[in-house]
C-alpha positions in Angstrom: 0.0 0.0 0.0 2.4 2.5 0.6 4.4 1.6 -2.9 1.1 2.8 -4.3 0.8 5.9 -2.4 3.9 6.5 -3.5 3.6 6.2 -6.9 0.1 8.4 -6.7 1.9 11.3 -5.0 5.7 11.2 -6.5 5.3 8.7 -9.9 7.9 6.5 -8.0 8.7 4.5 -5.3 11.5 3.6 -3.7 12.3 2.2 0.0 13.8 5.5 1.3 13.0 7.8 3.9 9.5 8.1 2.9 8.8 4.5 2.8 10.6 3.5 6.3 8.4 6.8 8.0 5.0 5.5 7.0 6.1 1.9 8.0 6.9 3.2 11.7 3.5 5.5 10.9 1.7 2.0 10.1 3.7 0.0 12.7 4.5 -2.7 10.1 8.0 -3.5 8.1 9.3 -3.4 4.6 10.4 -7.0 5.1 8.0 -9.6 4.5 8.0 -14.0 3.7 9.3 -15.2 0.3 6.0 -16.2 -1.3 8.0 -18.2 -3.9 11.5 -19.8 -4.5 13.9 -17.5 -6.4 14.9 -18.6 -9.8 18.4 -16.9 -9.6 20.5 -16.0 -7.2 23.7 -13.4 -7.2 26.7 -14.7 -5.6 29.6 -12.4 -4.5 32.8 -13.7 -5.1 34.6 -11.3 -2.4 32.5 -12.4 0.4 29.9 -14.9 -0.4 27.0 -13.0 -0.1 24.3 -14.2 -1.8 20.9 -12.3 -2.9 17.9 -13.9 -4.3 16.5 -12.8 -7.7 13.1 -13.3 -9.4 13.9 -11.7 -12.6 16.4 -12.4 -15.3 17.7 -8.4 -14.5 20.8 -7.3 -17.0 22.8 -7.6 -13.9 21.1 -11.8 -13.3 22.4 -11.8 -17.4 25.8 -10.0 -17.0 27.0 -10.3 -13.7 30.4 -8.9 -14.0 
């Protein structure tokens, strides 16, 4: 909900200050359950991190 009020008032949205306000506002979190498996995942070579991605992105296609 607040993605959309976003995109009403400012044509984008982001997870910035005015997102993390309304979610202390709404006493609720940005984070929420996977409601599917990712079909990619980016893996850092430096560290090992690894983020989950839904979306064949140019940087899931061209990693480096």
């Amino acid at each position: 909900m607040i993605h959309i009020w976003q995109y009403h008032e400012f044509g984008d949205t982001d997870h910035g200050a005015t997102f993390t306000r309304w979610t202390h506002t709404l006493d609720t979190t940005q984070h929420r359950e996977r409601f599917t498996a990712p079909n990619w995942r980016l893996v850092f070579q430096d560290c090992g991190g690894r983020i989950p991605r839904y979306r064949r992105s140019k940087t899931v296609r061209n990693p480096k």
